[in-house]
C-alpha positions as CSV (number, residue, x, y, z in Angstrom):
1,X,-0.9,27.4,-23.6
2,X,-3.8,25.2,-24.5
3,X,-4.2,23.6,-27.8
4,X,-6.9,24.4,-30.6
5,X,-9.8,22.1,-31.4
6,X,-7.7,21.4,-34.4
7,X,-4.5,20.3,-33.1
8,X,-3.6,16.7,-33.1
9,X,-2.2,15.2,-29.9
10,X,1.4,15.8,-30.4
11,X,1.0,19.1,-31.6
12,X,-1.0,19.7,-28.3
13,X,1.5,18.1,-26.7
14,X,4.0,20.9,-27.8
15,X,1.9,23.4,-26.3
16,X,1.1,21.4,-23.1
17,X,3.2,22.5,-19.9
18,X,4.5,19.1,-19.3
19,X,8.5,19.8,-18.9
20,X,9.3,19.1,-15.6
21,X,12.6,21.5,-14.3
22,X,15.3,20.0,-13.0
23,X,17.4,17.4,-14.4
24,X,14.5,14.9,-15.0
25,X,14.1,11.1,-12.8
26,X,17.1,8.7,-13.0
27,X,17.1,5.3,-15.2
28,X,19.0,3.0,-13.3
29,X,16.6,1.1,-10.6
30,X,16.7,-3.0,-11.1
31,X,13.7,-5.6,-10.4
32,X,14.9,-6.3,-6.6
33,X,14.9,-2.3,-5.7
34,X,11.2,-1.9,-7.2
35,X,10.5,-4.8,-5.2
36,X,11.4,-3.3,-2.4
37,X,9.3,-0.3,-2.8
38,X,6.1,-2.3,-2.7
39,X,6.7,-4.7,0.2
40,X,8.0,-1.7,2.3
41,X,4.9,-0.2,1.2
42,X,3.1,-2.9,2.5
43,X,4.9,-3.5,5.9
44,X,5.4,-6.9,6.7
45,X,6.2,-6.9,10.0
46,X,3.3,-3.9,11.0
47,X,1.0,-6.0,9.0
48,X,1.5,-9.3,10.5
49,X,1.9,-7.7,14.1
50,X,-1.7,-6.5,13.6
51,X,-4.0,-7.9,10.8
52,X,-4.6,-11.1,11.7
53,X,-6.2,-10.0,15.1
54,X,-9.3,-9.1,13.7
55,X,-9.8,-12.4,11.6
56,X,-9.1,-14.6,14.2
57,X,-12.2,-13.0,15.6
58,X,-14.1,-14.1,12.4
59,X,-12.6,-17.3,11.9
60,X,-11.6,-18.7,14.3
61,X,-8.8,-20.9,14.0
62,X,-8.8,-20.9,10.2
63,X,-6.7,-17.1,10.0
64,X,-4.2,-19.3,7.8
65,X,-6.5,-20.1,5.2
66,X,-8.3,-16.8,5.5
67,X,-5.0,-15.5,4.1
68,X,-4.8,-18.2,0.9
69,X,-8.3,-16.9,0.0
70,X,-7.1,-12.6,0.6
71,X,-3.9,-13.8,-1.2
72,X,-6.0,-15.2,-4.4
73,X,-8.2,-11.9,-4.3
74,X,-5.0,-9.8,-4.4
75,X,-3.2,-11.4,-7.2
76,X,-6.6,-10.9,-9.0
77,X,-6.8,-7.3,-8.8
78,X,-3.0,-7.2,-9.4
79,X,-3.3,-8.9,-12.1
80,X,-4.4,-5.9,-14.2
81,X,-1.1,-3.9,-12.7
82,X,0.8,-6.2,-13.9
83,X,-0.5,-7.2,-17.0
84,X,-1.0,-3.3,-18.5
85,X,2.4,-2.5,-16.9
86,X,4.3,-4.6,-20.0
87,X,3.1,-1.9,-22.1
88,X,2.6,0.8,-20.6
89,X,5.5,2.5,-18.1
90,X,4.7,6.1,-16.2
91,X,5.6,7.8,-12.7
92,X,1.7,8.0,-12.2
93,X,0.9,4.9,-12.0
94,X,-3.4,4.4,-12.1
95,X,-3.3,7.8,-13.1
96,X,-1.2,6.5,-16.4
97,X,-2.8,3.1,-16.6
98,X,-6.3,4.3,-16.0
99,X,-5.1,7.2,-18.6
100,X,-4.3,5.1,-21.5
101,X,-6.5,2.6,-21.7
102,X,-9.9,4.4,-20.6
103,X,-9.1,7.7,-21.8
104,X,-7.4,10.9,-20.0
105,X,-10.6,11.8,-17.9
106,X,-11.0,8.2,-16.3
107,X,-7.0,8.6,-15.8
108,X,-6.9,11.6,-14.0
109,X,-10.1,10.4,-11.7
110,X,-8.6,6.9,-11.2
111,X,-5.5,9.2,-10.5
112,X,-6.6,11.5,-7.8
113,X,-8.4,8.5,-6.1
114,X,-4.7,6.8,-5.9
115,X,-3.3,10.2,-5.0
116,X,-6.1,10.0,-1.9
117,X,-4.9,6.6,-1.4
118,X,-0.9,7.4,-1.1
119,X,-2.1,10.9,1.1
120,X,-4.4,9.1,3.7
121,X,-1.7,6.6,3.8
122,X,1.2,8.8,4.6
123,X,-0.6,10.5,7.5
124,X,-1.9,6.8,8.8
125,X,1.4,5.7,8.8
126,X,2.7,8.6,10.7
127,X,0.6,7.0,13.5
128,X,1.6,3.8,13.0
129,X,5.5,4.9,13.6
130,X,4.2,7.1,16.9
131,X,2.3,3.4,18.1
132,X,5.3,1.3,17.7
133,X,7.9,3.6,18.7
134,X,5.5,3.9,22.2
135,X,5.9,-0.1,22.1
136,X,9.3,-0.4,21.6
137,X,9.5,2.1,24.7
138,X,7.1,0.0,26.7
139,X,9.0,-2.9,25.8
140,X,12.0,-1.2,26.9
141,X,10.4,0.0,30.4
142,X,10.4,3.4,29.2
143,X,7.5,5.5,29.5
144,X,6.5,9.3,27.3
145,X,4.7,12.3,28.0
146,X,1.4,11.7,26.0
147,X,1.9,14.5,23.7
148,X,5.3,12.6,23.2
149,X,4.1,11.0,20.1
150,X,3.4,14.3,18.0
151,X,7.1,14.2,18.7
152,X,8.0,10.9,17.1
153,X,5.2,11.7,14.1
154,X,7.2,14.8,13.6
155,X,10.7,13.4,13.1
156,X,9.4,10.2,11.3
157,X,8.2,12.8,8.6
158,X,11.1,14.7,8.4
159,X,13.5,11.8,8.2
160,X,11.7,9.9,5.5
161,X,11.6,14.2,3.8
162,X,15.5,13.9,3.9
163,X,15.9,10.4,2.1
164,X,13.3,11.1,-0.3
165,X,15.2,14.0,-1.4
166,X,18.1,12.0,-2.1
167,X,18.6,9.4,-5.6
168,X,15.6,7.0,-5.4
169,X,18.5,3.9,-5.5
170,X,19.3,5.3,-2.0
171,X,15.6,4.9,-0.7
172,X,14.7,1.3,-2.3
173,X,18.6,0.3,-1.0
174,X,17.3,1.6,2.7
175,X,14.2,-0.3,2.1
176,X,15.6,-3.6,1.3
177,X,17.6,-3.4,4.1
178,X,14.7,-2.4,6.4
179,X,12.4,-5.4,4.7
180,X,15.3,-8.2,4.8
181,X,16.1,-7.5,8.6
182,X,12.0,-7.4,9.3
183,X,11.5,-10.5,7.3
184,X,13.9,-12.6,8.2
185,X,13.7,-11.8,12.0
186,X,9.9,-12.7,11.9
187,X,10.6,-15.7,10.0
188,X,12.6,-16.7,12.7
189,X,10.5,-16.6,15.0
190,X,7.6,-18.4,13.4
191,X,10.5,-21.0,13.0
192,X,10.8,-21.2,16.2
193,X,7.1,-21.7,17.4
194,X,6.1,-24.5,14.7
195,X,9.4,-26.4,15.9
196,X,9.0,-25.9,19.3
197,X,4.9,-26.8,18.9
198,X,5.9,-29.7,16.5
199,X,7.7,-31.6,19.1
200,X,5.8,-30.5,22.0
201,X,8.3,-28.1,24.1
202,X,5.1,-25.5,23.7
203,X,3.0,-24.0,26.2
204,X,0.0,-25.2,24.0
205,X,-1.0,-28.3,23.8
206,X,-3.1,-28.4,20.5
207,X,0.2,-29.1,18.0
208,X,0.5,-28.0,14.6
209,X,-2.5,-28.2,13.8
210,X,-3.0,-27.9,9.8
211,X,-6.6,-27.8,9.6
212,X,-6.1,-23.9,10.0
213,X,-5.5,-23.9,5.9
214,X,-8.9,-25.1,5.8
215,X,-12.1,-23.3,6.2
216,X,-13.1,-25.4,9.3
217,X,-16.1,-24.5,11.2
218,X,-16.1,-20.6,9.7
219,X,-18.9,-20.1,7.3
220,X,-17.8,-18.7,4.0
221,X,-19.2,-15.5,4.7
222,X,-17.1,-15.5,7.7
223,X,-14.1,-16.1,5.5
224,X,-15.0,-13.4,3.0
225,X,-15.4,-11.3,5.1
226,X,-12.1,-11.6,7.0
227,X,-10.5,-12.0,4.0
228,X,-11.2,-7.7,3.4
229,X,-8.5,-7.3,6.5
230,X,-6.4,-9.5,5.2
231,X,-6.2,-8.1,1.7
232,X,-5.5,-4.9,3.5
233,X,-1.9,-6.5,4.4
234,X,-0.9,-5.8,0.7
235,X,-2.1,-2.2,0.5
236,X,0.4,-0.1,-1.6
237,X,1.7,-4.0,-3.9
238,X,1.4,-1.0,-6.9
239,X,3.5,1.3,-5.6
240,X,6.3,-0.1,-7.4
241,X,4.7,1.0,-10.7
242,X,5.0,5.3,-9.7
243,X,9.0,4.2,-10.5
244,X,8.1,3.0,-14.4
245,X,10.2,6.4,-15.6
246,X,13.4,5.2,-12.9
247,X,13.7,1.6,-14.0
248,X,15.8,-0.2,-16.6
249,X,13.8,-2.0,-19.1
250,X,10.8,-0.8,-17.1
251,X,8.1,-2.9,-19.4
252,X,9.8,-6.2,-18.0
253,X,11.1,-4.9,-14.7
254,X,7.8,-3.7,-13.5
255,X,5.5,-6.4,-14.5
256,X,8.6,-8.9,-12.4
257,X,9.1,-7.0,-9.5
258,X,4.8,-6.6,-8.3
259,X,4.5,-9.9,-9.1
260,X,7.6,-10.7,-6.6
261,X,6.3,-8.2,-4.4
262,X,3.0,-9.7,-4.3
263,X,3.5,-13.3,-4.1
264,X,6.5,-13.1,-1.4
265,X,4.0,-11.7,0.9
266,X,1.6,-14.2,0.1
267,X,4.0,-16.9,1.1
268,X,5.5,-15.3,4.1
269,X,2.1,-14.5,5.1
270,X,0.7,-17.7,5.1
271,X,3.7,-18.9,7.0
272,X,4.1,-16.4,9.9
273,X,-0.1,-16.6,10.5
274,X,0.2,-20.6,10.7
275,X,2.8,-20.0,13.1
276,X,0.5,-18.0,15.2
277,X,-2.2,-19.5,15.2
278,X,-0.5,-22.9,16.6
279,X,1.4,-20.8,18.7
280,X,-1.2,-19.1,20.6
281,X,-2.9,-22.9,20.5
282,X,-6.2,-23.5,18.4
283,X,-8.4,-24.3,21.0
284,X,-11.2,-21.6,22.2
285,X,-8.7,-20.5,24.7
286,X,-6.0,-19.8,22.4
287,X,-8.2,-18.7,19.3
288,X,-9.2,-15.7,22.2
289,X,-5.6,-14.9,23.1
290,X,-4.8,-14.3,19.5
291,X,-8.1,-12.0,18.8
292,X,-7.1,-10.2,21.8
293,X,-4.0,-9.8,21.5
294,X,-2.5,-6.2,21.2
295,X,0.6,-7.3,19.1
296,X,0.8,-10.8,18.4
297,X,4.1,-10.9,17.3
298,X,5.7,-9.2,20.3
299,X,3.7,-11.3,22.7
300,X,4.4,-14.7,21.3
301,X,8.2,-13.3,20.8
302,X,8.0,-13.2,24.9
303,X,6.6,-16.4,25.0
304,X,8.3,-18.9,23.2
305,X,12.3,-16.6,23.0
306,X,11.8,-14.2,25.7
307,X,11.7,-10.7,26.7
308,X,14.7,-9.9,24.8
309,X,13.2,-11.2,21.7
310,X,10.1,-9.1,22.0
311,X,12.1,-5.8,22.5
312,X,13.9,-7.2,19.0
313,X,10.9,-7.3,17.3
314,X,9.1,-3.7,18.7
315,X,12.3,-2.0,17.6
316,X,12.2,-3.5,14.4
317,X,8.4,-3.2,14.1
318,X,9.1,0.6,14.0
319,X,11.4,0.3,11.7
320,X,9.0,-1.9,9.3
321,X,6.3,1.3,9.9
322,X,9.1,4.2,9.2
323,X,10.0,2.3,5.7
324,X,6.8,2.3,5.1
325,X,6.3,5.5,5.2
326,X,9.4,6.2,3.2
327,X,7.6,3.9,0.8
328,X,3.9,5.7,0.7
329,X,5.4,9.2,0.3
330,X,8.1,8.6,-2.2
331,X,4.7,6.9,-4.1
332,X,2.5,9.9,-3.5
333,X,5.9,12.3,-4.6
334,X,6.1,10.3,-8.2
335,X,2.3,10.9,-8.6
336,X,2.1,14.3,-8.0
337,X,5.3,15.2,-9.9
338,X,3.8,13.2,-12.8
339,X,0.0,15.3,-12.9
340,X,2.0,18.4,-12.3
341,X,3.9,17.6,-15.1
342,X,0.6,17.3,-17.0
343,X,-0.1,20.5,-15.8
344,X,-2.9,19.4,-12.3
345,X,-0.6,22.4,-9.8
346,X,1.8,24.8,-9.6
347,X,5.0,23.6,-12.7
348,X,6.9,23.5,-9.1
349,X,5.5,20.6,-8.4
350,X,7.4,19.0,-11.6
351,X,10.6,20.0,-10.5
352,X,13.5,17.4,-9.5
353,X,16.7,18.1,-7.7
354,X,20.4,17.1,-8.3
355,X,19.6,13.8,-7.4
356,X,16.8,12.9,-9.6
357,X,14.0,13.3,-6.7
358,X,10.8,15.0,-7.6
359,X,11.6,17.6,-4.5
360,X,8.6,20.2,-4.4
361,X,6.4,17.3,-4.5
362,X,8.1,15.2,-1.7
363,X,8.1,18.6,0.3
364,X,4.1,19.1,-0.3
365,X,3.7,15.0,0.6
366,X,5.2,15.0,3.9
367,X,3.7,18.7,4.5
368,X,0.8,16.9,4.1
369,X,0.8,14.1,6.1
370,X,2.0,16.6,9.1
371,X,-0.8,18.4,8.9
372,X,-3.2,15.8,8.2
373,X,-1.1,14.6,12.0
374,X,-2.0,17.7,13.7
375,X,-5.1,18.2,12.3
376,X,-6.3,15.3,14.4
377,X,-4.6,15.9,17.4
378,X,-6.1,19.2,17.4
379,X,-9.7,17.5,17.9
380,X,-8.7,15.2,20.2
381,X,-7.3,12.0,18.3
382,X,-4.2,9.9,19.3
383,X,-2.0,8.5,17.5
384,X,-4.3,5.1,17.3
385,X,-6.8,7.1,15.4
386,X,-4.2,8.7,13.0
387,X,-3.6,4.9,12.4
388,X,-7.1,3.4,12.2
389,X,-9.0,6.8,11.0
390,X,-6.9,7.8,8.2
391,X,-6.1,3.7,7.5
392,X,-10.0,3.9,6.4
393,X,-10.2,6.5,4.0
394,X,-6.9,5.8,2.1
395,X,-8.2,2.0,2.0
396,X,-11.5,3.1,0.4
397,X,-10.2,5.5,-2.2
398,X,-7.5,2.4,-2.6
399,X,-10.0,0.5,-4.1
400,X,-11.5,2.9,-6.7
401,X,-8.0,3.4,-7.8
402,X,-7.5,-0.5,-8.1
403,X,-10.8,-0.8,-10.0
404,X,-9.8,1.9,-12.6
405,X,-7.1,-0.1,-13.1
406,X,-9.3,-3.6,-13.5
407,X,-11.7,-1.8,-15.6
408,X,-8.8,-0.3,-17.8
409,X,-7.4,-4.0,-18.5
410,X,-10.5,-5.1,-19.0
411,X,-10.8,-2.2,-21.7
412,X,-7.8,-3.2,-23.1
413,X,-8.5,-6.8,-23.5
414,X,-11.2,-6.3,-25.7
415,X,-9.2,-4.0,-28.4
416,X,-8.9,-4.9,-32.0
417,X,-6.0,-6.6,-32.0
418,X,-5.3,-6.6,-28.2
419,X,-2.0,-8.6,-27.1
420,X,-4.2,-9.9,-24.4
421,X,-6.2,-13.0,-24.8
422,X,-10.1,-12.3,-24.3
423,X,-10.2,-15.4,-22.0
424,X,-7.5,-13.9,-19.4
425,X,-10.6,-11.1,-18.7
426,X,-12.1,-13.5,-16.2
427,X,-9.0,-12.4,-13.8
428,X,-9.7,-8.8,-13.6
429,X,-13.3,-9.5,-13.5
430,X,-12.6,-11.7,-10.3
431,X,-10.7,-8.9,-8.8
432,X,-13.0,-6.3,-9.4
433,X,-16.0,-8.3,-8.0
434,X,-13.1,-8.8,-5.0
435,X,-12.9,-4.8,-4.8
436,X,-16.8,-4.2,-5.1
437,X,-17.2,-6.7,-2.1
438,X,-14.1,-5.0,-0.2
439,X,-15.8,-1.7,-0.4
440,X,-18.9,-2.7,0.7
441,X,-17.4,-4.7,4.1
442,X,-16.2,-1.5,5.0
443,X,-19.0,0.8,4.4
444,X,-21.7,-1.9,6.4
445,X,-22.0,-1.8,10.1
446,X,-19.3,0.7,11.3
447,X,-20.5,2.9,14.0
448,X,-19.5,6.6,13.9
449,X,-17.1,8.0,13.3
450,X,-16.3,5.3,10.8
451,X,-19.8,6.3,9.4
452,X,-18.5,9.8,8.3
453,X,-15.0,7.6,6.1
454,X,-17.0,6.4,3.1
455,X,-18.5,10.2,2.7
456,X,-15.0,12.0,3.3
457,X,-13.5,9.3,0.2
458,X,-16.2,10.1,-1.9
459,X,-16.1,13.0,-1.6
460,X,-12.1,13.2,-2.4
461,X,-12.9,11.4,-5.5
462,X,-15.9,13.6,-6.6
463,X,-13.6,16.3,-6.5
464,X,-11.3,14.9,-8.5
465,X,-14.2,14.1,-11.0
466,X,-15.4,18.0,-10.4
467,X,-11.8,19.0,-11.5
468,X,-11.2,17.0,-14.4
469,X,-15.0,18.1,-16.1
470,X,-14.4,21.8,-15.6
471,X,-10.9,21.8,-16.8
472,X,-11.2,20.1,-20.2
473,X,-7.9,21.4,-21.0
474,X,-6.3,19.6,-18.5
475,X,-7.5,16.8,-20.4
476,X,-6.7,17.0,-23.5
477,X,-3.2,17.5,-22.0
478,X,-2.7,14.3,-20.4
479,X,-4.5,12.7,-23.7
480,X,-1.8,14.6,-25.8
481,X,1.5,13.5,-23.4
482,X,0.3,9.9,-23.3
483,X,-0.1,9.9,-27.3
484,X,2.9,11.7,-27.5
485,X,5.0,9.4,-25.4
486,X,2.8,6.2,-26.2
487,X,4.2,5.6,-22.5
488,X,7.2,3.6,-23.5
C-alpha cells in the first residue's frame, strides 16, 4: 500500500513493501573480503592482458605513465564512493548514495544506470571467459568447434549461479584466492622481464627505459585520450559498496576496502605496464609489437619464461575473467534485491535463501546475461563481440552511475553543517570533468555498430528516468526507507 500525502516518511515506510523474505543478508564480511569483490570485479590479469594494447597505439612508449594519469582520474571519481560511503551503507550502492544525498528520484535513475552497468557487464564478461578459455586451449594445442564457446558461456554462468547462491564469505573467499594466484603470477613475471632487461639477458636492446613514466613525445591529448582505456581497467572499483548491509562496521570497512581496491590496482598496474613496455623494447619496433599484440601477457610469458609459462598464465587468465564474473553478478544480485526491496519488481526479487544470498535476483542476473549471450549469437556475433559490444554499453551507463554519485558528494558537501570540508569539492569536481571527458571519447569517431552503443545506454537510462516519473509512489518509497533507516 502506498502512503497518503500526509504521512511522514516513517509512517510511509510502514506501508512501503520493503521486507525482503527470507532470512535477510549476513553481517560478517571484513575489509580484505570487500576488497576482494572490487579487484575481482576489475580483473587484473584480463585487464592487463588487454588494455594496454590500445594505448600503446596512442602513446607510444609512454603506456606507463598513461596509467599514473587514468590512475589519478579514478581515485577522483572514487573519491565520492568513498567519501559518502562513511555515512551512508546500502546493498544498492549509487542507487543508495545517489538516493540520499540528491533525493529518491536521482537515486533510483543513478540506480538503474548502475544496474545497466552490472547487466552489460555480466553478459560482456561471459565473452570474455569464452575468449580466454579458447586461449588457454590454443595455448594448450587444443582446438573447438566454433559454436564451442556458447558452451563455455553457458557453464561459466551457471557456475558463478551456484556460488552466488551460497554465503557471500564463500564467494569473496573464492575471489581472493582467484585475485592472489592472478596477481602474484603476473607479478612474477613482470619480475622477471625488468631483471632480465636490467642486466641485459633480453631480447631487446632498449633497457629499462624509465622515460615511459613520462609523457615523452605523446601529446597530452594523446595521453587523455588513452587514459579513457586505461580507466576502464578499474571498471566495477564500487562494487564493493552493493555489500554495505553484509559488512561489519560497514561505515569504516567500506570506505578502507575501495580505497585498497583502488589503489592496489594502481600500483600493480603501473608495475606490470612498465614491465611491458621494456619488455616488448621501446623502440618503434617494439612500441608495434605491443600495440599488436593479441595478449601481451601470454606472449611475453613465451618470450622471456617459455611456453610453459604462457599456458600458466591463459589458464589463469580465465580464471581472472570467471571471478569476474562472479564479481559483476553477485553486484548486479545486491542491486536488484535492494530496488525490489523498495518495491522496483516482483517482492521475489527481495527474497534471500538459507545462506544469506539474495537468490531470485542472482537467478534473474545470470538469466540475463545468458540471454543477453544468445541474443547475440543469434545475429551473428562471436564471443569477441559479446566482449567488446556489450564492454561499450555497460562502460557508458558506468559513467552516469559514477557521476550521480560525484554530483551526490558534491550535494553533500555543501549542506548546513556538512562533515565534509567545502574545499575537498575540487575532487569530485575533477572526477566528474574526468567522466564528462570519458563519455565523450567514446561516443566520438566509432564507426558502426559502435555508433548504435551511446543510443542503446541512453536509452536504458531514459527508461529508468520514464519509470521513476510515472511511478511517484515508487518514490516516495525509497525516500521513506532511506529516512527510515538513515542508512546506517
Amino acid at each position: 500500500m502506498a502512503s497518503t500525502p500526509h504521512e511522514s516518511p516513517r509512517q510511509a515506510a510502514d506501508h512501503a513493501p520493503d521486507e525482503a523474505t527470507g532470512p535477510g543478508l549476513h553481517r560478517n564480511l571484513k575489509v580484505w573480503e570487500v576488497t576482494a569483490l572490487s579487484v575481482g570485479f576489475m580483473g587484473p590479469v584480463m585487464a592487463m592482458s588487454l588494455n594496454g594494447i590500445g594505448v600503446a597505439g596512442l602513446v607510444g612508449k609512454a603506456v606507463p605513465f598513461t596509467f599514473i594519469v587514468s590512475f589519478a582520474g579514478t581515485m577522483a571519481v572514487a573519491y565520492a564512493f568513498i567519501r559518502l560511503t562513511r555515512y551512508f551503507t546500502h546493498a544498492g550502492s549509487v542507487y543508495a548514495l545517489a538516493g540520499a544525498t540528491l533525493g529518491p528520484r536521482a537515486g533510483f535513475f543513478g540506480g538503474f544506470a548502475l544496474l545497466g552497468t552490472y547487466l552489460f557487464f555480466s553478459a560482456c564478461i561471459v565473452g570474455a571467459c569464452a575468449v580466454f578459455f579458447d586461449a588457454m586451449l590454443t595455448e594448450l594445442g587444443v582446438s573447438v568447434p566454433t559454436w564451442g564457446w556458447l558452451i563455455v558461456g553457458l557453464v561459466a554462468s551457471l557456475g558463478a549461479l551456484a556460488l552466488n547462491l551460497r554465503e557471500s564469505k564463500t564467494v569473496t573467499r573464492v575471489l581472493l584466492t582467484i585475485g592472489m594466484v592472478g596477481i602474484v603470477t603476473m607479478l612474477g613475471l613482470a619480475f622477471v622481464i625488468i631483471t632480465r632487461v636490467g642486466s641485459g639477458n633480453a631480447p631487446v636492446s632498449t633497457g629499462l627505459d624509465f622515460g615511459t613514466l613520462l609523457p615523452g613525445d605523446a601529446s597530452w591529448t594523446a595521453v587523455m585520450t588513452a587514459a579513457v582505456f586505461g580507466f576502464l581497467s578499474w571498471a566495477g572499483f564500487e562494487s564493493g559498496t552493493t555489500l554495505g548491509e553484509e559488512t561489519k562496521d560497514p561505515k569504516r570497512t567500506i570506505p578502507i576496502a575501495l580505497t585498497l581496491a583502488v589503489v592496489l590496482a594502481g600500483v600493480i598496474y603501473t608495475i606490470v605496464m612498465f614491465a611491458q613496455s621494456v619488455g616488448f623494447g621501446t623502440d618503434q619496433a617494439g612500441i608495434d609489437a605491443f600495440a599488436g599484440a593479441s595478449s601481451t601477457l601470454t606472449q611475453l610469458s613465451s618470450t622471456y619464461i617459455g611456453s610453459w609459462f604462457a599456458v600458466l598464465i591463459s589458464i589463469i587468465a580465465f580464471c581472472v575473467a570467471f571471478a569476474s564474473l562472479l564479481s559483476c553478478s553477485a553486484a548486479a544480485a545486491r542491486l536488484v534485491y535492494a530496488m525490489a526491496r523498495d518495491g522496483f519488481g516482483p517482492p521475489a526479487l527481495a527474497r534471500t535463501n538459507a545462506t544469506g544470498a539474495p537468490s531470485t535476483a542472482t537467478y534473474v542476473v545470470i538469466g540475463l546475461a545468458i540471454a543477453l549471450m544468445l541474443f547475440l549469437a543469434v545475429i551473428g556475433g562471436g564471443p569477441v563481440e559479446v566482449y567488446y559490444w556489450f564492454a561499450t554499453i555497460a562502460t557508458l551507463c558506468m559513467v552516469v552511475a559514477y557521476g550521480m554519485a560525484s554530483v551526490g558528494v558534491l550535494r553533500h558537501t555543501f549542506r548546513p553543517g556538512s562533515p565534509i570540508k567545502a574545499w575537498e569539492a575540487i575532487v569530485p569536481a575533477l572526477g566528474l570533468g574526468f567522466l564528462i571527458y570519458v563519455y565523450v571519447v567514446q561516443v566520438e569517431g566509432q564507426e558502426a555498430p559502435y555508433t548504435y552503443f551511446p543510443w542503446i545506454a541512453g536509452a536504458w537510462c531514459l527508461l529508468g528516468l520514464v519509470v521513476i516519473i510515472a511511478a511517484p509512489r515508487l518514490a516516495e518509497r525509497i525516500g521513506a526507507r532511506i529516512s527510515q533507516e538513515d542508512l546506517s
